[in-house]
C-alpha positions in Angstrom: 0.0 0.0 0.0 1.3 3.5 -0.9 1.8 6.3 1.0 -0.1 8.5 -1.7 -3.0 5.8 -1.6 -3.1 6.0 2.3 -3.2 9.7 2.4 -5.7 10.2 -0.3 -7.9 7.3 2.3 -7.7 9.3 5.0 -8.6 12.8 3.5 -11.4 11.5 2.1 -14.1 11.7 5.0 -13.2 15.8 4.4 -13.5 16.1 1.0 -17.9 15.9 1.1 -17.7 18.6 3.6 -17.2 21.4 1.8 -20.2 19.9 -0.8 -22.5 19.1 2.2 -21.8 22.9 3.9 -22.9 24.4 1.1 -26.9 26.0 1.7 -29.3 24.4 -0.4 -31.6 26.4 -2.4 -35.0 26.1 -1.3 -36.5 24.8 -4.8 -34.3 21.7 -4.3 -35.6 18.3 -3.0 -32.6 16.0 -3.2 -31.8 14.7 0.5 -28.2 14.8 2.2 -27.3 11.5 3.5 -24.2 10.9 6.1 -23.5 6.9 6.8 -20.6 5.0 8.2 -18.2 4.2 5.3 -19.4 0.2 5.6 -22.5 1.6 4.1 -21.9 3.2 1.3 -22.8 0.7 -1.0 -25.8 -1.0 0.0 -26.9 3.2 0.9 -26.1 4.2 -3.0 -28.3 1.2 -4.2 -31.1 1.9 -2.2 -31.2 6.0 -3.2 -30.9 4.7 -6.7 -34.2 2.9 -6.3 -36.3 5.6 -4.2 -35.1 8.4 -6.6 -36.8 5.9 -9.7 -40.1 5.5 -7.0 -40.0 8.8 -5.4 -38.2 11.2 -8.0 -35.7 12.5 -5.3 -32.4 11.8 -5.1 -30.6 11.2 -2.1 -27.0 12.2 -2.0 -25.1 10.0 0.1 -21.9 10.6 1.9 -19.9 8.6 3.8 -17.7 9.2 7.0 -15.4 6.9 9.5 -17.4 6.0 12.4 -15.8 7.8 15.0 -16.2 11.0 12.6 -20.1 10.9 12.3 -21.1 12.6 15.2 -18.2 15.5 15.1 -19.9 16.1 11.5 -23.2 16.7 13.1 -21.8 18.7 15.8 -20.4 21.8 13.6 -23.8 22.0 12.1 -23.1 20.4 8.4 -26.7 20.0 7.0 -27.4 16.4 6.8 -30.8 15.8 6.6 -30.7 12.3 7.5 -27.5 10.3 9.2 -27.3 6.2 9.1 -25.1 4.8 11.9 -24.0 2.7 14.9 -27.3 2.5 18.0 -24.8 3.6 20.0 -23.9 6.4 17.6 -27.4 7.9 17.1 -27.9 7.5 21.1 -25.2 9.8 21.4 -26.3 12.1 18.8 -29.8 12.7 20.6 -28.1 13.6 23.8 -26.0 16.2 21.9 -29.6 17.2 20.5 -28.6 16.4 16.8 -31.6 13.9 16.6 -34.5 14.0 18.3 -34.9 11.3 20.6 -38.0 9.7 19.0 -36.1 9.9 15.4 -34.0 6.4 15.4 -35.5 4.1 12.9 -34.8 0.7 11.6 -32.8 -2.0 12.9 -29.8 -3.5 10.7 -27.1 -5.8 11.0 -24.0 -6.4 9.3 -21.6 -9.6 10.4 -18.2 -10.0 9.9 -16.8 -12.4 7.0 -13.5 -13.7 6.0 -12.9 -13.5 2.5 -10.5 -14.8 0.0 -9.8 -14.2 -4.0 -11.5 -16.6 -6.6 -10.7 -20.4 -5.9 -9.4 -19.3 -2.5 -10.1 -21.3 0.6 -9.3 -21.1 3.9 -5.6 -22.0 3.5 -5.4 -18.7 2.5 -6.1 -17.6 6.1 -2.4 -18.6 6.9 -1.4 -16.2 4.1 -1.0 -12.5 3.8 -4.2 -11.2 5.8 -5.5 -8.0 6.2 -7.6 -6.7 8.9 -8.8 -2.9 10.2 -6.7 -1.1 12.9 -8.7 -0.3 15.8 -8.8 3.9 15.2 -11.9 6.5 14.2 -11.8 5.1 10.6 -12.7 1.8 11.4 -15.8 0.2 14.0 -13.7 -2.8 15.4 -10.4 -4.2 16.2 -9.2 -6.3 13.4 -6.1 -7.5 15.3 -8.3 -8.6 18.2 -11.0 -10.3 16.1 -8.4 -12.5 14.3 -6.3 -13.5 17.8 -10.0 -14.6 18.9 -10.5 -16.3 15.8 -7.4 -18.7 16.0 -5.6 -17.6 12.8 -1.9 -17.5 12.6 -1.5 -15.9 9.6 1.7 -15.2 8.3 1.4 -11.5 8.0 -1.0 -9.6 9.0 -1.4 -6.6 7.2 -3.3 -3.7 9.1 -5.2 -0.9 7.0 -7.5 1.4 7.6 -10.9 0.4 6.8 -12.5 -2.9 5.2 -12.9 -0.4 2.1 -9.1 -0.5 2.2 -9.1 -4.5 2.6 -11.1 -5.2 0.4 -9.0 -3.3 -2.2 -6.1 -5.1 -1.3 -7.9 -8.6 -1.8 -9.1 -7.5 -5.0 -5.5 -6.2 -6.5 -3.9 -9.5 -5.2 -1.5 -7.7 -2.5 -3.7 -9.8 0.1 -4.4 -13.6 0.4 -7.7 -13.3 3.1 -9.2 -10.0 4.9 -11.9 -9.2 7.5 -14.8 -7.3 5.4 -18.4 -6.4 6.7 -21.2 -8.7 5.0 -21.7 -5.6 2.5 -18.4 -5.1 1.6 -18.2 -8.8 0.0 -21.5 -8.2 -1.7 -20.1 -4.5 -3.2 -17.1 -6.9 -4.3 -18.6 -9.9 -6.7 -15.2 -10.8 -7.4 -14.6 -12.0 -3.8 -15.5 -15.2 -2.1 -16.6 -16.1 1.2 -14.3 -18.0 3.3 -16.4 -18.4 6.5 -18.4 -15.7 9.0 -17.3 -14.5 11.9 -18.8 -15.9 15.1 -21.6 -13.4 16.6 -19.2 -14.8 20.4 -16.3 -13.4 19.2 -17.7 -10.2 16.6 -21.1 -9.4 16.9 -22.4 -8.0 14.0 -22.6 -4.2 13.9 -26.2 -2.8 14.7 -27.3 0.3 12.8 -30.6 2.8 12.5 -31.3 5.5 10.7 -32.9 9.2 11.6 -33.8 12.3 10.6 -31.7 15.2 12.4 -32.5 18.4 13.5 -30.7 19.9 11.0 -32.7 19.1 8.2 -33.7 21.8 6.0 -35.1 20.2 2.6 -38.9 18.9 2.4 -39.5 15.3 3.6 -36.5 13.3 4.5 -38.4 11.4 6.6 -39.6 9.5 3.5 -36.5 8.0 2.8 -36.7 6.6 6.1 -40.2 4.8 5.7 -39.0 3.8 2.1 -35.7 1.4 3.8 -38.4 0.3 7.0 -40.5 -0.7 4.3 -40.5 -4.0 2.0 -38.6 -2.4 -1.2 -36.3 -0.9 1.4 -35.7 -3.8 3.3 -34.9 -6.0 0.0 -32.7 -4.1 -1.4 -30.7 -4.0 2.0 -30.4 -7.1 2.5 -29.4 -7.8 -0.9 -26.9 -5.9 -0.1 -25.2 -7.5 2.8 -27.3 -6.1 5.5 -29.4 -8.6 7.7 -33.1 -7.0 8.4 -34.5 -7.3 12.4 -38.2 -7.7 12.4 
């Protein structure tokens, strides 16, 4: 991995800022959405498929974990933010959501995957896993010493965006991925999930904050509670609780 790749990773969470800050002009009804980076795909699929129900888009942008709630905090105008329970707890006692806002209840596990024709040998490989830090929502390291593995090298990134790319250009035998992150990558293969015991699978909701300004937002959030929102989630790696 480059240094120029690794610093181009980490300046990315910035770079919607500036787009997001900007004041919307009251004509417009496109939504602002800010999710956890592990989301990104399975989000852009499902504001593909309201905008061709609904007719408005829904902009998505993604930020680390440990960056959402900073976001919210210096007043960026998302209209609607997708993250951790724990996340969006903390966000209606900073009075960024209001506290009967969370909705939805989704999981997405941990996975071990490998390259085409790979199988678990490849565990013993080159393996790369998350660092425990803001960009990421677990400890990688950790997970794998719980796990058993001895690979041979672990290789620690920043994000399972930043495994997966490593799987998929070969400089990686097996990584630790979310459940959407193998479906955003077809070209990967399972290898086996991750125990719920040893990583239990990361529990997000969705809500409207107070700092939406453009009309409705609140139907994007019946649209993913509902059944075309729900099915298109959990196509996407994300497992739906009743």
């Amino acid at each position: 991995m480059t240094l120029q790749r690794r610093l181009l990773l980490q300046a990315l969470p910035a770079a919607p800022l500036a787009l997001v800050a900007l004041p919307a002009r009251a004509e417009t009804t496109d939504l602002v959405l800010n999710c956890d980076t592990a989301l990104a795909a399975p989000m852009r699929v499902a504001a593909k498929r309201f905008a061709a129900l609904s007719g408005v888009r829904v902009r998505v942008f993604t930020t680390a974990p440990g960056s959402v709630l900073p976001q919210l905090a210096r007043a960026i105008q998302n209209d609607l933010v997708m993250t951790s329970q724990a996340g969006l707890a903390a966000a209606v006692g900073q009075k960024l959501v209001a506290p009967d806002a969370p909705a939805g209840l989704w999981h997405n596990r941990f996975v071990l995957a490998g390259r085409p024709g790979a199988d678990r040998s490849a565990l013993q490989g080159r393996m790369a896993v998350s660092d425990p830090t803001q960009a990421s929502d677990h400890d990688g390291p950790a997970i794998l010493q719980a796990i058993g593995t001895n690979p041979a090298t672990v290789l620690g990134v920043i994000d399972t965006d930043e495994v997966a790319w490593l799987l998929v250009h070969n400089r990686a035998d097996a990584g630790l991925l979310h459940s959407t992150d193998l479906a955003a990558n077809p070209s990967l293969v399972l290898l086996g999930l991750v125990a719920e015991a040893i990583a239990p699978a990361s529990a997000y909701a969705i809500a409207v904050t107070t700092l939406a300004r453009r009309p409705h937002p609140e139907a994007f959030v019946r649209f993913l509670t509902g059944p075309d929102g729900s099915a298109v989630l959990k196509a996407q790696g994300l497992e739906v609780s009743a």
